[in-house]
C-alpha angles and dihedrals in degrees: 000000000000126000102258092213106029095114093037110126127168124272082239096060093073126108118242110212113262135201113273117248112254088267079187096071095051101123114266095247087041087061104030079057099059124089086018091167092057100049133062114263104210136133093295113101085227138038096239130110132195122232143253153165123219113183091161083062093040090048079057103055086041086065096047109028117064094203097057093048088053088050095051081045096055084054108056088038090062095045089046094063096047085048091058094067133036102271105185129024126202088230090065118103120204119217133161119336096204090062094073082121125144107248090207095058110016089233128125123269129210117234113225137185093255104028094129133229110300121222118248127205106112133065084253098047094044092054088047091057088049093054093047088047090059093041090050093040090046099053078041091064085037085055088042091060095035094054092049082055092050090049092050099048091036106025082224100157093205093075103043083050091055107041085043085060095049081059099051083053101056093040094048083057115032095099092037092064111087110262107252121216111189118154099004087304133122119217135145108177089060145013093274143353107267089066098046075058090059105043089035095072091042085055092043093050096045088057098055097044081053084059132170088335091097128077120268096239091047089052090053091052094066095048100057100042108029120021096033101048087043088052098048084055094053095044077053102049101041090107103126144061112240143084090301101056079051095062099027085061085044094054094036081054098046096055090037085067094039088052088042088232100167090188105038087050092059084049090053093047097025114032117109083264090040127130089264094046082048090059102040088044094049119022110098126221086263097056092262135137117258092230120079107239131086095204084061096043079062098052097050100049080049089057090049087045092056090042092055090039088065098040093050083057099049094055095253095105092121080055084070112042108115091037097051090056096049086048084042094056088047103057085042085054086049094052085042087070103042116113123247089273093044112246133131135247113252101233118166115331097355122137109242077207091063079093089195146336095332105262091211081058092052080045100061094030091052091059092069112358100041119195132184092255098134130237118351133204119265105268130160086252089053100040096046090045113023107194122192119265133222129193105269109254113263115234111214102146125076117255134202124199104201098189097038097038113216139107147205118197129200139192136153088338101313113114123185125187121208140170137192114189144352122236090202137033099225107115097356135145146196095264105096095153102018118132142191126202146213118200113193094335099318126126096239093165140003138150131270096245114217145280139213104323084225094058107103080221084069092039094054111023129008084057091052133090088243081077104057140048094271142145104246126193116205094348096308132089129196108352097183134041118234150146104289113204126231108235098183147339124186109169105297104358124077138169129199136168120213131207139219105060125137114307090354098300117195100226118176134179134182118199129202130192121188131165097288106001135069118188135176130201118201129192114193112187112165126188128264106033122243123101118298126165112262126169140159126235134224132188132198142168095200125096113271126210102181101219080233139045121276125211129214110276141176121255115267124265116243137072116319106357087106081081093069123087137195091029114189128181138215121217110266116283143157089225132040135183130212137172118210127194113210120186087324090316124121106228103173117205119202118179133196130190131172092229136058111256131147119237115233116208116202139157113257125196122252114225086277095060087249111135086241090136144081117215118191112192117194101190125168137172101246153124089235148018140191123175139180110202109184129183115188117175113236 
């Protein structure tokens, strides 16, 4: 029998979110120091670089390595082939790329190079045109960059003709498109402003590799009705704290430069939203980003590398010390929590399909900010400025990450990732003490990702606590987001409590990882006393044989849990066995509870809507529950 109360704390126990320190004001040494495994010690005082690109030098591997000549001819072969078509029209008009969304089904769709040109005429229709528009505009402004890169490495003048004409388009109708306002923010080219960010460094960039070569009035024309006027939306839209205030100041900075706009430039790095207000504003004591979610950490690290990528180049690379080491410990944070196989856990909005740090993003980073992360893929940014490689930093201890709070602990080869609370609500979702878990090196348990945030599959499930290994009360898990506390950690053993359940709840867990086990150990106390139906939830992707027969069910009451399909049922019991085959490998479950309750196993949705998944339910009619849920590989 477990102790009933053996995980209870006081609801005034818990922590309330804070304000992060100014971690840019951490002093320089304090910051080049941190991390040290994962940088290059050398002569330099810091472990910065600045950039360069050295096509003389490419055009010369191109000649002499045959894999790099098959991948420059990838390359042309794929934008000859966009050349070959239209690829964008003025009449077009983008929307939200996240609403590329079937009308018929509700389910996500995959853009694809040649999805046609879907019909409008409904809301929903309308909404999916919007969405292909931006995906075709989008890869448009990617060829246009790319084409300014092939000119440059080939001198082939087809492509700086064609990628100089991309930029008279979407000059010519930049200020004809309606002007867009979604979340408080301006934009014309696209749907928002984040994604006019976005685009809008690839078109910078395009334009400078183009260079001098093109003629001064045509230049200017560039300038006037394209760059200025995208910049003045984004100097205009730049209101909130979060990763797209972060891009929106990046790309702000970035055509201020190409403009040569002295002034604009010090609003982008020094206005209350600026870069430098973004860092001060979001970076945590731990070198973590404020939002929730690991797969936005990502992006915007991606957006600062791009930012000090084009300053570097730009000469303005000393501008930029103290921020690109912040930037620099924070990617390396971000390496430090990745799993054996490197990827990386899916918290909050993160892509179970982002199979590890995003090498574009160590592409970029390595150009002015180098880590040890191993080979990377060739890439333009590898292949114009190499930069030496170091075997990637193995992670064998167990790390906490207090601000941020969350954990992976390791031990003998097992990892387990858990989190107990979110100080911000961007990007969050209903999992605070939810886990996944690696055994010897096999994926036992990990979340669904995400989809399309229009699909109603992301709306009313993968964002719901249905959809990860959570405590649930009353069919629903945590309904707020809000700061968890650590109650304890002792090396590979740690107990939280989150906040934010039903009625002010007190739910604890204490999770465990050894060699070849995992086990966690939940406390569910809700307010009020009486009977109320509470359960626990555990996902997995492996293959499940129950040690006992199951009976037809219906499907369990509560959000999201309408998802789930065949649903079958055991008798009710306080323990349950299980055996799950994972890739070939025995994993055995064995679940406790101190209340009779009966486990439901039912087939749950993957971020594609595919039954890919195995949901088991424990659900009982009590005041209290405490559970202790183990899996040990055999």
């Amino acid at each position: 029998m477990i102790a009933r109360d053996a995980l209870v704390l006081s609801a005034a126990t818990l922590n309330l979110a804070a304000a992060p320190p100014d971690m840019l004001a951490t002093p320089t040494p304090v910051l080049a120091q941190a991390y040290a495994n994962y940088k290059f010690a050398g002569p330099a005082p810091l472990p910065l670089r600045e950039a360069r690109q050295d096509w003389d030098g490419l055009r010369a591997r191109v000649a002499r390595e045959p894999a790099v000549a098959r991948w420059v001819a990838a390359r042309q072969r794929a934008l000859d082939s966009w050349m070959a078509l239209p690829r964008d029209d003025a009449a077009w008009i983008a929307g939200w790329g996240h609403d590329l969304i079937d009308p018929q089904t509700g389910r996500p769709l995959h853009w694809m190079y040649d999805m046609p040109e879907p019909p409008r005429g409904s809301a929903a229709a309308d909404k999916l045109h919007g969405a292909w528009v931006y995906n075709r505009r989008s890869n448009n402004i990617r060829a246009t960059q790319e084409a300014a890169r092939l000119w440059r490495l080939t001198g082939d003048t087809r492509y700086r003709n064609w990628a100089a004409a991309q930029l008279d388009f979407y000059a010519a109708n930049y200020m004809r498109w309606p002007e867009r306002l979604k979340y408080k923010a301006y934009s014309r080219m696209m749907g928002q402003s984040l994604d006019e960010a976005t685009n809008g460094i690839m078109l910078a960039d395009a334009m400078q590799l183009l260079g001098n070569l093109v003629a001064p009035d045509r230049r200017r024309q560039w300038h006037e009705e394209l760059f200025a006027p995208l910049l003045a939306n984004l100097e205009r839209s730049n209101l909130g704290r979060n990763n797209i205030s972060v891009w929106q100041a990046s790309a702000a900075a970035v055509l201020a430069m190409a403009l040569d706009n002295k002034a604009a430039l010090d609003r982008a790095l020094n206005a209350e939203n600026g870069v430098r207000a973004m860092l001060r504003k979001g970076v945590q004591a731990d070198f973590t980003w404020f939002e929730p979610s690991l797969g936005y950490t990502n992006y915007t690290l991606r957006a600062l590398s791009a930012l000090f990528l084009q300053a570097s180049l730009n000469g303005r690379g000393d501008n930029f010390v103290r921020e690109r080491l912040l930037t620099q410990d924070m990617i390396a944070s971000l390496l430090a929590v990745r799993f054996a196989d490197k990827s990386v856990p899916a918290l909050g909005d993160t892509s179970i399909r982002q199979a590890g740090v995003d090498p574009g993003l160590l592409a970029l980073s390595q150009q002015t900010m180098p880590l040890r992360v191993g080979e990377l893929p060739l890439s333009w940014e590898t292949l114009l400025d190499p930069v030496k490689s170091a075997r990637l930093p193995e992670e064998t201890a167990s790390r906490v990450w207090k601000a941020a709070q969350f954990a992976m602990l390791r031990a003998g080869g097992t990892e387990l990732f858990t989190h107990w609370g979110q100080r911000n609500a961007s990007h969050a979702q209903q999992d605070a003490l939810s886990w996944e878990a690696h055994i010897g090196g096999t994926t036992v348990t990990r979340p669904a990702g995400v989809a399309n945030y229009g699909s109603r599959l992301f709306l009313t499930y993968l964002r719901t606590a249905a959809a990860h290994n959570m405590p649930v009360i009353n069919g629903a898990g945590q309904q707020k987001p809000g700061p968890g506390r650590l109650i304890a950690h002792d090396t590979n053993v740690l107990t939280a409590q989150a906040s934010g359940f039903a009625a002010g709840a007190q739910v604890t867990r204490r999770v465990m990882a050894s060699a070849a086990t995992v086990e966690t150990r939940t406390n569910i106390r809700p307010q009020g006393g009486g009977n109320q139906r509470l359960g626990e939830i555990f996902h997995t992707q492996c293959d499940v044989t129950p040690e006992l027969p199951l009976r037809p069910s219906a499907v369990p009451k509560g959000d999201g849990f309408n998802w789930w399909q065949e649903t079958r049922a055991s008798e009710p019991s306080t323990n349950w066995r299980a055996m799950l085959t994972c890739d070939g490998v025995k994993v055995g479950l064995v679940w406790h509870a101190d209340r009779v309750g009966r486990v439901r196993v039912s087939r749950g949705p993957d971020a594609t809507g595919a039954l890919n998944r195995t949901a088991l339910y424990f659900e009982t009619d009590a005041p209290a529950l405490t559970t202790m849920l183990r899996l040990t590989r055999r």
